[in-house]
RONU-925861 format. One record per residue (C-alpha): residue in three letters; x, y, z. Coordinates in steps of 0.5 Angstrom, whole numbers, padded with zeros to 4 digits, always signed. Example, Ala and Ser with C-alpha at 12.3 -4.5 7.8 and 13.67 -1.06 7.14 Angstrom:
BEGIN
ALA+0025-0009+0016;SER+0027-0002+0014;
This chain:
BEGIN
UNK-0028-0004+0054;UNK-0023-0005+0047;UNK-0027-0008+0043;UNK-0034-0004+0045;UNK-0029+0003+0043;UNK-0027-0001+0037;UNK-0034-0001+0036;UNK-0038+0006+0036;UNK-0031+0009+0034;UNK-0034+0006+0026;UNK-0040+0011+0026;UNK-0038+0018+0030;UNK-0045+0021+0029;UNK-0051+0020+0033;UNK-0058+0022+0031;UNK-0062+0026+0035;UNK-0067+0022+0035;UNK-0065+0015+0037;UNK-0064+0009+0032;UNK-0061+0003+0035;UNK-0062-0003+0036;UNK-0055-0009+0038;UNK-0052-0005+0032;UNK-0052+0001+0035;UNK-0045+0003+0034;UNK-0047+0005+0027;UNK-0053+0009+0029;UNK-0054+0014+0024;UNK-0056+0022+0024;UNK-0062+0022+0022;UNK-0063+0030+0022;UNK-0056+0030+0020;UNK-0057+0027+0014;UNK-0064+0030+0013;UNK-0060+0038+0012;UNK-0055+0035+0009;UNK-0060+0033+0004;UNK-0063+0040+0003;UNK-0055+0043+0004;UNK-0052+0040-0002;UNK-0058+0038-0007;UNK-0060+0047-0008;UNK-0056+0047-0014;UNK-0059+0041-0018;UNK-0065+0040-0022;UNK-0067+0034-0017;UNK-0076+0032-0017;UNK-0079+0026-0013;UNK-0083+0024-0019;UNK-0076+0024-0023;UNK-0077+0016-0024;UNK-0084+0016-0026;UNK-0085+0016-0032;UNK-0078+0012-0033;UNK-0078+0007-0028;UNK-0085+0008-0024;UNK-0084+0001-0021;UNK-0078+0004-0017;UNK-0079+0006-0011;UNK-0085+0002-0009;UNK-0079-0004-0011;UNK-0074-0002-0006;UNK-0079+0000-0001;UNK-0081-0008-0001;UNK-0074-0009-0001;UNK-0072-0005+0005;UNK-0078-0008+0009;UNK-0076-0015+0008;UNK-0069-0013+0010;UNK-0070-0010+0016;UNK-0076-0015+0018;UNK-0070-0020+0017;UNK-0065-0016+0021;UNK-0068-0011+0024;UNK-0062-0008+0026;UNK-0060-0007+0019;UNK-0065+0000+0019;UNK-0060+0004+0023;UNK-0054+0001+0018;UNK-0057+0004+0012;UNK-0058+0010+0014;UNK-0052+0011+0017;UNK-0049+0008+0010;UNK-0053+0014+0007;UNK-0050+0019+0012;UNK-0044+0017+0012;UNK-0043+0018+0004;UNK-0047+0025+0003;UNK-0042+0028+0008;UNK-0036+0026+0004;UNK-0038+0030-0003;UNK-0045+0030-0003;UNK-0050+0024-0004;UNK-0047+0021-0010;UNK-0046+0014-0007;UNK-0038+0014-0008;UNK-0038+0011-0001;UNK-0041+0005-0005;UNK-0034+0005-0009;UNK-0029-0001-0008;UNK-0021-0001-0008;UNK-0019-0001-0015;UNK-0012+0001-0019;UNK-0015+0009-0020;UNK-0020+0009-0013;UNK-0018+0010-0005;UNK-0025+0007-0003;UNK-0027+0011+0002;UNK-0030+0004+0005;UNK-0022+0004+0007;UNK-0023+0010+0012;UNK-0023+0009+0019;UNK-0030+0012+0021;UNK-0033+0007+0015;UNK-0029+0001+0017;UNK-0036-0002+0021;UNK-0040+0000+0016;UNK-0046-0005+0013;UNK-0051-0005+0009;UNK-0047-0005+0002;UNK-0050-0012+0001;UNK-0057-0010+0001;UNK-0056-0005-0004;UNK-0052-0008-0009;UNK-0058-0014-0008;UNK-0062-0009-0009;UNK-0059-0005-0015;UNK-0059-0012-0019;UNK-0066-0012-0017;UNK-0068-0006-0021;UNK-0063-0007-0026;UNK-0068-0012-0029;UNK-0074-0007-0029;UNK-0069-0001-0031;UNK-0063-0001-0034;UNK-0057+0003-0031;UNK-0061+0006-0025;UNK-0056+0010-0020;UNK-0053+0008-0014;UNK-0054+0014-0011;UNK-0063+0015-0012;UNK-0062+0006-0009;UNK-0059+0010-0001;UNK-0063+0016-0001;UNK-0070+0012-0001;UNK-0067+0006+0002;UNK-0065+0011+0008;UNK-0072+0014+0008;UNK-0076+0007+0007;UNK-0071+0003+0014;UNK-0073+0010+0018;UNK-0081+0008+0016;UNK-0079+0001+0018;UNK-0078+0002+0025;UNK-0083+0007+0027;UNK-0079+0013+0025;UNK-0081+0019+0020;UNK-0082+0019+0013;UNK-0080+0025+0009;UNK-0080+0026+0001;UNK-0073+0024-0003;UNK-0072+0028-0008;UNK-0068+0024-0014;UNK-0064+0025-0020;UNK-0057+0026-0017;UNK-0052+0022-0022;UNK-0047+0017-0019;UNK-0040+0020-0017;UNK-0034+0016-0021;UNK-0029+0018-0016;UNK-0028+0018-0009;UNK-0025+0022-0003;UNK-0021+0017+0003;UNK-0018+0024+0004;UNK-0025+0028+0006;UNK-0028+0021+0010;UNK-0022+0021+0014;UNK-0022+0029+0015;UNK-0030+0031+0015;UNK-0033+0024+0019;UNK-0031+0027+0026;UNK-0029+0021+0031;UNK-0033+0019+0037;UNK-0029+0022+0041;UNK-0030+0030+0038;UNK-0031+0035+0043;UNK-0038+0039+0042;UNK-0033+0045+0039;UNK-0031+0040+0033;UNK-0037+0038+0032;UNK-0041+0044+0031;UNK-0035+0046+0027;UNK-0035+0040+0023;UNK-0043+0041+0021;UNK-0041+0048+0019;UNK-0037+0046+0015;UNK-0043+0043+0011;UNK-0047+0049+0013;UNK-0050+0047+0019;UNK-0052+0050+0025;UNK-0052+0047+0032;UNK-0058+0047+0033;UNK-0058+0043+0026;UNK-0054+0038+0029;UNK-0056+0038+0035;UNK-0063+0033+0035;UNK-0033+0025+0058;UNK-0039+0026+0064;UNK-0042+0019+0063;UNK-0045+0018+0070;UNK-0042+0012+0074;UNK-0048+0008+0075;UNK-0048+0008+0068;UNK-0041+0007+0067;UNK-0041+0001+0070;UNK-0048-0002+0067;UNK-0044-0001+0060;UNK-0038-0004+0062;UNK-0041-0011+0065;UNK-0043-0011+0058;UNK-0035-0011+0056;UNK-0031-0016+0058;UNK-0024-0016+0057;UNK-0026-0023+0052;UNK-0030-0018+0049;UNK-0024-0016+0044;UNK-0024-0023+0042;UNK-0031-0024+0040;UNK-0035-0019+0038;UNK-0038-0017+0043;UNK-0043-0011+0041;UNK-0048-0007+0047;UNK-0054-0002+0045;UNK-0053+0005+0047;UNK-0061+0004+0049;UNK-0063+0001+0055;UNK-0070+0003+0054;UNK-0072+0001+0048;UNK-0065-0002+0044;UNK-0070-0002+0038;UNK-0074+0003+0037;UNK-0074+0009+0034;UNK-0076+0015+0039;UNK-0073+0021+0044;UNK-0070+0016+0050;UNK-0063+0019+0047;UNK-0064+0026+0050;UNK-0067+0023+0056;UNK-0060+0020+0057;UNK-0056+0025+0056;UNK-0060+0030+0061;UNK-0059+0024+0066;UNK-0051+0023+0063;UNK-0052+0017+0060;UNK-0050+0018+0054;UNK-0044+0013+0053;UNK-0040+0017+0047;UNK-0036+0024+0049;UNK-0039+0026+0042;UNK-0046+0024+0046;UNK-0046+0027+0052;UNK-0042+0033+0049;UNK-0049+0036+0046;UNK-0051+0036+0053;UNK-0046+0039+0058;UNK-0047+0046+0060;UNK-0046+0048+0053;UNK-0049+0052+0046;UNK-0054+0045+0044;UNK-0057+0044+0053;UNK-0063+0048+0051;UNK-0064+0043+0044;UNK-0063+0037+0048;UNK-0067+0039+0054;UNK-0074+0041+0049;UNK-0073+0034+0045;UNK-0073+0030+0051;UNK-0080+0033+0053;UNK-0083+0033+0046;UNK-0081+0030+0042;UNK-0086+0031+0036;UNK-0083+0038+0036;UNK-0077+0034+0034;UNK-0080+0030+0029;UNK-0084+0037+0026;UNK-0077+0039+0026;UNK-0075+0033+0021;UNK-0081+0035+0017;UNK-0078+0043+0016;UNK-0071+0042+0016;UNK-0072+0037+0010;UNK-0078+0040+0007;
């Protein structure tokens, strides 16, 4: 199971709504990243008609783009949005996990947790892309909408994104490594490191894996897979799509990751998991309310 635990280890934090696809060790949290939004935008002046007049061609620019990506790739979709995530949990949305190595940079793309990251080639395309239509466009506004345009684009939910943040010129390696918990997190690290963000654990919620699925997912992992790359899909329902099948996995104790299957093992977050699994349009209606 090296290579596999090499894998999810990249992208410690699951959504609550389960996007996956072969690239599913880098699934993104989508409410996570929705309160993340709100928690760390109240302070700024920020509209979702900020381009409008400027760049009114924008959003519509890079929706194209994300649809042509994700139809090319459809595994890119959860790779977006969790590059998103993974930079608003370290210094808000500013997109420094964008920033590379440098004399006076720690690229926060040396951590650990974002070593399996992708996506950032889309991006840069994309940021060239708009260059072209307006000169000096933030990196930071290209995430935000591209996270929410990948989420459209495999069925999941839209939201409003509110632009007008600036583009960080520093980064954090330190606060990539502290704040982005591994997938081994136990669910009272979880829920501390959400606090720590101004999250509840409800907010967060949307090693008892059971034997027969044990040892599904390790006839996927051979000991050659450390070798070859070998990924496998934390879904086996519906690797590809976006719906609610990961809460019923964890209430049949099919979650593969201890920082899954910790949000549904006797504790605080059971009831969440239990009431997403059997509506999920009441999760989607949480998405909405958490982002609005």
């Amino acid at each position: 199971m090296s290579k596999l635990s090499t894998k999810v280890y990249l992208c410690p934090l699951k959504p609550l709504l389960l996007l996956l696809s072969s690239h599913a060790w880098c699934v993104a949290s989508v409410l996570f990243l929705f309160l993340l939004l709100q928690s760390t935008t109240s302070k700024a002046q920020l509209s979702s008609t900020f381009y409008d007049t400027t760049c009114p061609n924008a959003v519509a620019t890079i929706r194209t783009s994300i649809r042509a990506a994700v139809s090319q790739e459809r595994r890119m979709a959860a790779s977006l949005i969790c590059l998103h995530f993974h930079d608003c949990f370290v210094q808000g949305c500013d997109a420094s996990i964008l920033l590379e190595e440098s004399s006076s940079i720690r690229s926060e793309q040396s951590a650990l947790v974002n070593s399996g990251a992708r996506g950032y080639q889309v991006i840069e395309a994309e940021k060239s892309e708009l260059e072209k239509l307006c000169p000096r466009v933030v990196s930071s506004f290209i995430l935000s909408v591209a996270a929410r345009d990948a989420s459209v684009a495999v069925g999941g939910p839209s939201w409003t994104v509110k632009l007008g943040r600036r583009d960080s010129t520093t980064a954090s390696l330190g606060g990539a490594n502290s704040d982005l918990p591994s997938f081994r997190a136990s669910l009272e690290i979880l829920i501390s490191a959400f606090a720590a963000k101004g999250l509840s654990a409800r907010d967060m919620v949307a090693f008892n894996i059971d034997a027969g699925f044990a040892t599904t997912r390790r006839r996927r992992c051979t000991p050659a897979d450390a070798d070859n790359g070998h990924l496998a899909s934390l879904d086996l329902v519906m690797p590809n799509s976006f719906e609610n099948n990961y809460f019923k996995n964890l209430i049949q104790k099919k979650g593969l990751l201890e920082s899954d299957q910790v949000l549904f093992s006797g504790g605080s977050t059971d009831s969440f998991v239990s009431e997403y699994s059997r509506n999920p349009i009441s999760f989607f209606d949480r998405l909405c309310l958490c982002h609005g």
